[in-house]
Backbone as CSV, one residue per row, in Angstrom:
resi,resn,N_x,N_y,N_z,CA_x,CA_y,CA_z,C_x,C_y,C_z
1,UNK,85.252,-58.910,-89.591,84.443,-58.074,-88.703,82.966,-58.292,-89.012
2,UNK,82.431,-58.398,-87.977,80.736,-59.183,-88.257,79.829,-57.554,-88.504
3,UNK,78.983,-57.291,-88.992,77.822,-56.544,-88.649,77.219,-56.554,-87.801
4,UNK,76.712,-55.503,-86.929,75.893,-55.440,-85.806,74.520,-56.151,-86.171
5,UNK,74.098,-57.043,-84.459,72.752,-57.468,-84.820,71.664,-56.316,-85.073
6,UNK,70.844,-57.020,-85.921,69.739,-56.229,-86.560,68.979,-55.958,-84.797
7,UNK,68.241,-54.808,-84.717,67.209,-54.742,-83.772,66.079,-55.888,-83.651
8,UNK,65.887,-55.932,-82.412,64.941,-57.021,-82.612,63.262,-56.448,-82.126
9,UNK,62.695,-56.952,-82.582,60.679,-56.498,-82.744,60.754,-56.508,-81.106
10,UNK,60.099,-55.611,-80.497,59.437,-56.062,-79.244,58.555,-57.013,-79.620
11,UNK,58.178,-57.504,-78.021,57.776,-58.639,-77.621,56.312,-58.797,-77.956
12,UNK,56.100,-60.050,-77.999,54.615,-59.961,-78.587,53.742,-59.570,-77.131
13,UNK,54.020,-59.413,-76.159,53.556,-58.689,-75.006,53.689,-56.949,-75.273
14,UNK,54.054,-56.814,-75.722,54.544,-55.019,-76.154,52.651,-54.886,-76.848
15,UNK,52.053,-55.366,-77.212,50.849,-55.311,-77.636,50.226,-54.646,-76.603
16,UNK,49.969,-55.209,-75.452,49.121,-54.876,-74.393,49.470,-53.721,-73.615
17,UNK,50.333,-53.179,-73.607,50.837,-51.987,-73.035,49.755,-51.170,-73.126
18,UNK,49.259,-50.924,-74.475,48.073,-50.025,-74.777,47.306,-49.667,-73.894
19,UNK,46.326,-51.129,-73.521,45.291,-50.787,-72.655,45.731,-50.574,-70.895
20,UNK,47.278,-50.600,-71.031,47.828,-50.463,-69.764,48.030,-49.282,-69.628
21,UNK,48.306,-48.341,-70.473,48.697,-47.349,-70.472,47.430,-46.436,-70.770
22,UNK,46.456,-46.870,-71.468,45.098,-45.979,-71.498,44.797,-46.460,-70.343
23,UNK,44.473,-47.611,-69.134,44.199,-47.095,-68.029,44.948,-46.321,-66.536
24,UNK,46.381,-46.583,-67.062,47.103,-46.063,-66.250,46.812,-44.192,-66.466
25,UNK,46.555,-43.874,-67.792,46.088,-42.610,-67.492,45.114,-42.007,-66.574
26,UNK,43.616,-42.789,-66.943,42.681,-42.915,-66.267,42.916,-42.907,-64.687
27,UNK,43.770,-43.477,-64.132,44.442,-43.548,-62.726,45.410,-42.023,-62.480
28,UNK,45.995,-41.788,-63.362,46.617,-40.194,-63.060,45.725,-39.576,-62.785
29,UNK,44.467,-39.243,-63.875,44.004,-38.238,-64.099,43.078,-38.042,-62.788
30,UNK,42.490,-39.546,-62.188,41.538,-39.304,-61.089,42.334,-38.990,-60.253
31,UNK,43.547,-39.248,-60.219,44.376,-39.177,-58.706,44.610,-37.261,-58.712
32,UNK,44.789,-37.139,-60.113,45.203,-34.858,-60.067,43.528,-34.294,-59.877
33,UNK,42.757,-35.524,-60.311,40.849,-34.732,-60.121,40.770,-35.031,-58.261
34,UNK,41.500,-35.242,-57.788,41.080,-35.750,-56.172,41.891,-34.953,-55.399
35,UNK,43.212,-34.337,-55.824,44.213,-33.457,-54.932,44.040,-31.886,-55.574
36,UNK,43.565,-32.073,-57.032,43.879,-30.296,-57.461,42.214,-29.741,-56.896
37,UNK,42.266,-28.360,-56.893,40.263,-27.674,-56.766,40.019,-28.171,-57.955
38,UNK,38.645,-28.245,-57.603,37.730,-28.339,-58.700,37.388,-29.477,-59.022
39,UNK,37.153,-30.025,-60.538,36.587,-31.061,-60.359,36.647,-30.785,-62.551
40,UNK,37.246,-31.945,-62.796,37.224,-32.560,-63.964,36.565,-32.799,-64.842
41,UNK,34.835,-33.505,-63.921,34.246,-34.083,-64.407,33.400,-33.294,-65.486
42,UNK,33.819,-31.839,-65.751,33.140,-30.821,-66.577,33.694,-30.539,-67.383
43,UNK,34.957,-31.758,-68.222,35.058,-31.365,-69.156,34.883,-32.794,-69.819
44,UNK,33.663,-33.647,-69.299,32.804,-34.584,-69.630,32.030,-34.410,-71.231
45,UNK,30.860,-35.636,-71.405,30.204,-34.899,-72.833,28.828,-34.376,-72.040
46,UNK,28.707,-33.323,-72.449,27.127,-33.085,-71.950,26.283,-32.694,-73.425
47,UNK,25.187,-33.814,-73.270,24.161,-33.652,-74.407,23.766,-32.608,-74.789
48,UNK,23.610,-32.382,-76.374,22.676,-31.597,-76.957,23.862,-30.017,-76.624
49,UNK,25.087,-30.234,-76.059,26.058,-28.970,-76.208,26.938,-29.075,-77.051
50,UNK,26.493,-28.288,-77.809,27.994,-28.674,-78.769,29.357,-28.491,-78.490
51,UNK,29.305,-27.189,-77.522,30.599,-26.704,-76.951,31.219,-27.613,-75.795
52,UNK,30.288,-28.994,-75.682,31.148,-29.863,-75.052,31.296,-31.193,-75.953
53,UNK,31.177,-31.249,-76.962,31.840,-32.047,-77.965,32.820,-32.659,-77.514
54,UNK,34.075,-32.425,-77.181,35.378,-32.183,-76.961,35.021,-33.810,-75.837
55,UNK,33.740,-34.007,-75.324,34.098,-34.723,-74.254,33.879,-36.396,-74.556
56,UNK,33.729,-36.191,-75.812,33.657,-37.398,-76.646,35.270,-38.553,-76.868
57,UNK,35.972,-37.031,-76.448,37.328,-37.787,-75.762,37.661,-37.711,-74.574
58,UNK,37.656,-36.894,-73.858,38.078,-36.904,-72.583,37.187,-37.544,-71.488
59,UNK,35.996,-37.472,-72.079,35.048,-38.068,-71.108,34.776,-39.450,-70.401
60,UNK,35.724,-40.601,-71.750,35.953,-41.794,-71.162,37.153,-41.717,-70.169
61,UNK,37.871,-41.106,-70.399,39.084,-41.007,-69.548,38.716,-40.433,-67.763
62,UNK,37.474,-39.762,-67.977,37.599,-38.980,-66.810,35.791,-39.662,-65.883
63,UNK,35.976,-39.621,-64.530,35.366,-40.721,-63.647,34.993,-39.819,-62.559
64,UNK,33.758,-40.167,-62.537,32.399,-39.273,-61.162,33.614,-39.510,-59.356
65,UNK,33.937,-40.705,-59.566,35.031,-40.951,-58.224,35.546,-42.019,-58.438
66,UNK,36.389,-42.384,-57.393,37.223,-43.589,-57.150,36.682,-45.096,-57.318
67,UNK,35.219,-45.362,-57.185,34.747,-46.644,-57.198,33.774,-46.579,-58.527
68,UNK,33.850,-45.478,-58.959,33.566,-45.348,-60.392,34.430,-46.162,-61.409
69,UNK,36.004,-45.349,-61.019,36.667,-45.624,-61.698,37.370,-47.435,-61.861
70,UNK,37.572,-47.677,-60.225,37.440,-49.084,-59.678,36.573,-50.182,-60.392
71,UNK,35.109,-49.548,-60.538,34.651,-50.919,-61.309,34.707,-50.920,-62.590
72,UNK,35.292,-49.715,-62.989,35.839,-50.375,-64.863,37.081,-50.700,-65.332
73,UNK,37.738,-50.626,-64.089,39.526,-50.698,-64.726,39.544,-52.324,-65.087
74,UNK,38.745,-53.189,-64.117,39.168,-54.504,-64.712,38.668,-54.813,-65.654
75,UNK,36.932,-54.946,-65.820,36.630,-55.332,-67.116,37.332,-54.505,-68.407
76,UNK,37.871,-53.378,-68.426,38.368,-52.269,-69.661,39.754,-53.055,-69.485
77,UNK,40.353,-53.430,-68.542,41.874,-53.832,-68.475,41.827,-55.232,-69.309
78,UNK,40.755,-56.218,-68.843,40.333,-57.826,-69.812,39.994,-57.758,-70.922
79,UNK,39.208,-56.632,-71.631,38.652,-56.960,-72.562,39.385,-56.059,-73.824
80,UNK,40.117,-54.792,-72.793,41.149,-54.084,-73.914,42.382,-55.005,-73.873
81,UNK,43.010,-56.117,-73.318,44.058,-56.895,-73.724,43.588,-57.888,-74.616
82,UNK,42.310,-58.622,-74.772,41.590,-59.590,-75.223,41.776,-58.495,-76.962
83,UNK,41.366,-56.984,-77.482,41.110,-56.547,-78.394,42.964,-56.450,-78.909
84,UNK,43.579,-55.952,-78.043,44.957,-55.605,-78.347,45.804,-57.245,-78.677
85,UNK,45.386,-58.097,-78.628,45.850,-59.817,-79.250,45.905,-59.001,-80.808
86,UNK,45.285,-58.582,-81.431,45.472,-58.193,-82.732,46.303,-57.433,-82.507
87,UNK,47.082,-56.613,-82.137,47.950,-55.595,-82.362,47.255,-54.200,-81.621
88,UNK,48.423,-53.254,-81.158,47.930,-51.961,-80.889,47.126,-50.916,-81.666
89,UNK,47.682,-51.373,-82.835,47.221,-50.462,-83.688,45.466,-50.895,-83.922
90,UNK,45.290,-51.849,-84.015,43.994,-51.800,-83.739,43.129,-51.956,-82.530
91,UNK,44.160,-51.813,-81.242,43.219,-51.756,-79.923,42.806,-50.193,-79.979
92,UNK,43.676,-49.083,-80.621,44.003,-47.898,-80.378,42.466,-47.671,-81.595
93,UNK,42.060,-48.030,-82.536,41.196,-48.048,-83.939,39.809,-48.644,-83.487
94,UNK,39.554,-49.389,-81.997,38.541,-50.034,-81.928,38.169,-48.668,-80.804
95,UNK,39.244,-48.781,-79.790,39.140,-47.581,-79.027,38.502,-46.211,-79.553
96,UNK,38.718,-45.769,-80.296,38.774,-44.781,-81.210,37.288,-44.463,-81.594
97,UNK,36.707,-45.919,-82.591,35.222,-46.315,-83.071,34.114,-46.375,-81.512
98,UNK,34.936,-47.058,-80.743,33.518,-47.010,-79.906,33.494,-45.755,-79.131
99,UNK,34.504,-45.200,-78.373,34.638,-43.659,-77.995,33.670,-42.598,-79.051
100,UNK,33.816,-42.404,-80.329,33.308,-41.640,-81.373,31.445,-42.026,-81.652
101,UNK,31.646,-43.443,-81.529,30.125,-43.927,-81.992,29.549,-44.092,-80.503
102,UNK,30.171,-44.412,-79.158,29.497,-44.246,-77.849,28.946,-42.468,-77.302
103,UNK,30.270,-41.918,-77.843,29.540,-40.732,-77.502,28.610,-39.942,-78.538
104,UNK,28.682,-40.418,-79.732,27.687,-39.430,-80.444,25.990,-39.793,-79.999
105,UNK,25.908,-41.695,-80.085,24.551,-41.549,-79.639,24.119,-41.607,-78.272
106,UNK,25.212,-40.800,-77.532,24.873,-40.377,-75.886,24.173,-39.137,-76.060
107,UNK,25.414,-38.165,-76.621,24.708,-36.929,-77.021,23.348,-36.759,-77.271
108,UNK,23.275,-37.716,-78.657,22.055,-37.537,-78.836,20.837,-37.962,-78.509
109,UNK,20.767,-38.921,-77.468,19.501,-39.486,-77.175,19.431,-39.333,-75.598
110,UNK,20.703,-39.076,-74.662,20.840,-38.571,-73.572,19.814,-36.915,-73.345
111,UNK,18.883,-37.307,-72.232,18.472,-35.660,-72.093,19.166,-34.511,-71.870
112,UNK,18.789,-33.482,-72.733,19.863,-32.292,-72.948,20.547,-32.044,-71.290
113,UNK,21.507,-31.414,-71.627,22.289,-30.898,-70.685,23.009,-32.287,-69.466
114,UNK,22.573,-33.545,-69.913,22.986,-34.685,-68.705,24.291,-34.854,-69.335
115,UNK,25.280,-34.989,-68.313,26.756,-35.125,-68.336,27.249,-36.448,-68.315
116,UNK,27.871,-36.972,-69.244,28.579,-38.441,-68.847,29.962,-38.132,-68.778
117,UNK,30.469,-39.249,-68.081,31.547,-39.735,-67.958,32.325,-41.152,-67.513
118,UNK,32.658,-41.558,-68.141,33.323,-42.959,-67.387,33.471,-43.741,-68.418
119,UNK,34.643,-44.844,-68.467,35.241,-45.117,-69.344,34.561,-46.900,-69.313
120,UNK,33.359,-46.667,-69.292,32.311,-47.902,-69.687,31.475,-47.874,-70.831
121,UNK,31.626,-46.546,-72.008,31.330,-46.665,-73.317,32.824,-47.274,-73.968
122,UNK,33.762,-47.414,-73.380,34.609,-48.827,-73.991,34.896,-49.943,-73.817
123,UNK,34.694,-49.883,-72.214,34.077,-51.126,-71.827,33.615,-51.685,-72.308
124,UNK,32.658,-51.174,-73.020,31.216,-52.212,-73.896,31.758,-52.551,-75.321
125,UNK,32.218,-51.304,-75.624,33.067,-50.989,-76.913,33.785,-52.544,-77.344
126,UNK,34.998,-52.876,-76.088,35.707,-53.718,-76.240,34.887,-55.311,-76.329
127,UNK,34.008,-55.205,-75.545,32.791,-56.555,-75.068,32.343,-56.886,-77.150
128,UNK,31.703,-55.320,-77.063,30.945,-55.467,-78.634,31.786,-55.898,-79.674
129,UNK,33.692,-55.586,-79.569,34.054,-55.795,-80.867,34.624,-57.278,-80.731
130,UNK,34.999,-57.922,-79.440,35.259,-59.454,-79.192,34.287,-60.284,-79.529
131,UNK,32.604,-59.734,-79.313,31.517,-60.753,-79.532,31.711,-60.960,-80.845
132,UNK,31.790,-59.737,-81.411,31.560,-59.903,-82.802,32.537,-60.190,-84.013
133,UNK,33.584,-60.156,-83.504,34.725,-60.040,-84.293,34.537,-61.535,-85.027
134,UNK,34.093,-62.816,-83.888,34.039,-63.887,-84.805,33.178,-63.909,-86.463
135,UNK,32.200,-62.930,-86.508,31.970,-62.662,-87.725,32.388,-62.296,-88.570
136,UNK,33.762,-61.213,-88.775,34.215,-60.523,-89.526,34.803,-61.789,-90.521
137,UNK,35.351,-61.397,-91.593,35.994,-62.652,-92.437,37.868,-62.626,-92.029
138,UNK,37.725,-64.180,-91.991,39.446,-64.476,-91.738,39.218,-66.001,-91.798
139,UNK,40.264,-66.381,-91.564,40.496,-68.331,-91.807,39.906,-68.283,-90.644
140,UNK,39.821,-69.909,-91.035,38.463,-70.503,-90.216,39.110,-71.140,-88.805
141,UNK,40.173,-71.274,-88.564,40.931,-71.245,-87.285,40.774,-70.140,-86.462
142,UNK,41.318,-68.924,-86.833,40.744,-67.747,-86.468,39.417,-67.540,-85.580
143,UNK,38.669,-67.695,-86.421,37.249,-67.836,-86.474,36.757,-68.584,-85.505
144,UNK,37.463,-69.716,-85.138,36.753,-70.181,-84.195,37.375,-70.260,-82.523
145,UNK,38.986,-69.623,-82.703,39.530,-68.998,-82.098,38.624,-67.513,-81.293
146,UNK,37.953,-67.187,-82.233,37.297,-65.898,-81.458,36.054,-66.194,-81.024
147,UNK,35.496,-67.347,-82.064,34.266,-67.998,-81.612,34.768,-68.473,-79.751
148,UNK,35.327,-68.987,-79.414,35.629,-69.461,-78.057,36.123,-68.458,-76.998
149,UNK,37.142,-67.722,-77.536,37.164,-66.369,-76.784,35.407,-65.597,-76.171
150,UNK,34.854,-65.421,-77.697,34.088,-64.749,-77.346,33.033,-65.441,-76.414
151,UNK,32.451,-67.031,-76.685,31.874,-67.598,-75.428,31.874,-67.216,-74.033
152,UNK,33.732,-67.159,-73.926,34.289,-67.194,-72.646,33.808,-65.679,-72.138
153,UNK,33.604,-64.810,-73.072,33.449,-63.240,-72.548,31.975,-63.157,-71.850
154,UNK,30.907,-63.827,-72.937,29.962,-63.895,-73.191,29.574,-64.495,-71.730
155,UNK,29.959,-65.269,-70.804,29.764,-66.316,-70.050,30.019,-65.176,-68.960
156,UNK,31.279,-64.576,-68.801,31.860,-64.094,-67.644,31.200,-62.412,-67.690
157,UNK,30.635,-61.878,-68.774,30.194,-60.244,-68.577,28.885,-60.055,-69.083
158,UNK,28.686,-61.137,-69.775,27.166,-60.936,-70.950,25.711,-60.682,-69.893
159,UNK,25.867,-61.011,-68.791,24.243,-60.538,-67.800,25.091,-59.141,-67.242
160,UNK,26.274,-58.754,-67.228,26.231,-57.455,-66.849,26.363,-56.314,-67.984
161,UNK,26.679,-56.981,-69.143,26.625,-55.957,-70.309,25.282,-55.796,-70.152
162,UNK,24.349,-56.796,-70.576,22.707,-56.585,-70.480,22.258,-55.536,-69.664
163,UNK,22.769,-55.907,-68.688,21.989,-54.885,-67.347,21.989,-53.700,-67.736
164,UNK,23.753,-53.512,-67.901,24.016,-52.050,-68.184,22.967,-51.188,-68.990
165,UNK,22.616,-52.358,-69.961,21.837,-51.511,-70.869,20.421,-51.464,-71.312
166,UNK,19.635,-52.356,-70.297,18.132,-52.825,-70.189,18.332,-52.323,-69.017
167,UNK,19.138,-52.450,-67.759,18.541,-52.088,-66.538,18.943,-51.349,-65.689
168,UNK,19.704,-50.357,-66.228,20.907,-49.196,-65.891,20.664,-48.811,-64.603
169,UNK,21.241,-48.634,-63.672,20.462,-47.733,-62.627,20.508,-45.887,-62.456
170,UNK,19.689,-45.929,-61.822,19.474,-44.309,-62.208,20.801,-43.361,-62.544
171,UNK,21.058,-42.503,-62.811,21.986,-41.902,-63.243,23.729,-42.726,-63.702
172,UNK,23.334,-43.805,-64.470,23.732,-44.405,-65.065,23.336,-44.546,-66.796
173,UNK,24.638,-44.208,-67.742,23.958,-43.997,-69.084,23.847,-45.327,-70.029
174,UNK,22.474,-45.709,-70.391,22.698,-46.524,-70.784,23.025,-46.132,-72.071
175,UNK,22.631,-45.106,-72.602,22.917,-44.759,-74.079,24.690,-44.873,-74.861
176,UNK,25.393,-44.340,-73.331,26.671,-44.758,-73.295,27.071,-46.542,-73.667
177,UNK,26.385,-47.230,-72.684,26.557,-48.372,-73.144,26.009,-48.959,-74.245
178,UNK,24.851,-48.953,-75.407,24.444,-49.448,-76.109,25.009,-49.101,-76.832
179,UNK,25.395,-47.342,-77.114,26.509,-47.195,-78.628,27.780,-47.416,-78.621
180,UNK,28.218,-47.446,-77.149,29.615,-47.959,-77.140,29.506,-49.771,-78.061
181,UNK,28.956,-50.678,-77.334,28.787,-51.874,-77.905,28.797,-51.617,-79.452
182,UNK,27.735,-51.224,-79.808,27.748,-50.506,-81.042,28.790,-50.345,-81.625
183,UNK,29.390,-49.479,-81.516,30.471,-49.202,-81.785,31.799,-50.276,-82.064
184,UNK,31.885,-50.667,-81.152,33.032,-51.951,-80.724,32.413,-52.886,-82.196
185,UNK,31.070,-53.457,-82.254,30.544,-54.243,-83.339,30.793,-53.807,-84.717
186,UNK,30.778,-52.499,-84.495,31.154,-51.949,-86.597,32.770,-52.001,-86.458
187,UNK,33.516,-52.132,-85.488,35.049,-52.101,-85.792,35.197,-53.228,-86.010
188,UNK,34.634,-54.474,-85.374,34.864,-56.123,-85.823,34.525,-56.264,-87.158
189,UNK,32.961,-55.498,-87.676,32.955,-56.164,-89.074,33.396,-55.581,-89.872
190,UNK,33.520,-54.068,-89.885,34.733,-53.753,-90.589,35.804,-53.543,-91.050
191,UNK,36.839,-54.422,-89.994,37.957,-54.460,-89.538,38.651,-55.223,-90.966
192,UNK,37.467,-55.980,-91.356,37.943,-56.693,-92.210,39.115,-57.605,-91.841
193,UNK,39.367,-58.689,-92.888,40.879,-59.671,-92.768,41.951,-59.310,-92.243
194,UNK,42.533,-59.182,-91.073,44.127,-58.974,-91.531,45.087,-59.627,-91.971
195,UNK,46.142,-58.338,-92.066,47.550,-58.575,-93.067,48.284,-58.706,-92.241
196,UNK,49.529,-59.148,-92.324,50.660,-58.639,-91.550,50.491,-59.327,-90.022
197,UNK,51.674,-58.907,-89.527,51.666,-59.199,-88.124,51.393,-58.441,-87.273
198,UNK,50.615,-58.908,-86.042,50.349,-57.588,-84.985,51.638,-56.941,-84.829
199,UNK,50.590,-55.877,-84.353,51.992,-54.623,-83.760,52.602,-54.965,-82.463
């Protein structure tokens, strides 16, 4: 009598689900902000309140309208599968860093009481930790593996990351975008080597 086969690992596609599933939320949530009263967008971050803290998470998730939300699902959908190649566990850890470090220096350098929202402080997040990741230390295959990735990013988003954040248009945050990037950049170099196999 044989032993049952061992379980087998999901697929090395099981990685990307992540950023499928952080934007498939993003798509619920605008679709219940468009049919329920009211309006979502107030439980955003608004500067210099502390009692909206809270929006340092919810606030990427949640979108001014539909073509708001439209022009970030793809670049956040490319550049969060491009971060999730390492594993979930660190698409979910980069996510995390630029969300935390995008919204604190929104808060704080955003004029009091201005409200953000939109899930383009990870956008950048994801842009900042691909540029940079080729720096972090790992074998030199690696390395130049991300070196070329990151070209390719660099080529296809790098005059609209810029914009975002030299030439924002009006009620557009750039503060969102510079610490998100930010952000995304301290998770590459501190990400340090990895171990193990992606998740």
């Amino acid at each position: 009598m044989t032993s049952p086969a061992p379980f087998r690992r999901p697929t090395s596609f099981a990685r990307f689900l992540a950023p499928v599933a952080l934007l498939a939320v993003m798509w619920v949530i605008q679709f219940a902000d468009a049919v329920l009263p009211g309006s979502f967008t107030g439980f955003g971050l608004r500067s210099w309140d502390a009692g909206s803290l809270g929006g340092i998470v919810l606030g990427p998730l949640l979108h001014a309208n539909w073509p708001h939300l439209i022009a970030n699902s793809v670049p956040l959908l490319v550049l969060g599968c491009l971060v999730a190649v390492e594993g979930a566990g660190r698409f979910w850890v980069v996510t995390a860093v630029a969300a935390l470090v995008g919204g604190a220096g929104t808060w704080l350098l955003n004029l009091p009481g201005t409200l953000t929202v939109g899930a383009s402080v990870l956008v950048f997040g994801y842009f900042g930790y691909v540029v940079l990741r080729v720096f972090a230390p790992g074998r030199m295959p690696h390395r130049i593996a991300y070196a070329a990735i990151a070209l390719i990013v660099i080529v296809l988003y790098g005059a609209t990351m810029l914009a975002g954040i030299f030439a924002a248009a009006a009620g557009v945050s750039w503060q969102a975008h510079l610490f998100g990037a930010i952000g995304g950049g301290l998770a590459a170099l501190a990400g340090g080597r990895r171990r193990g196999t992606p998740a």
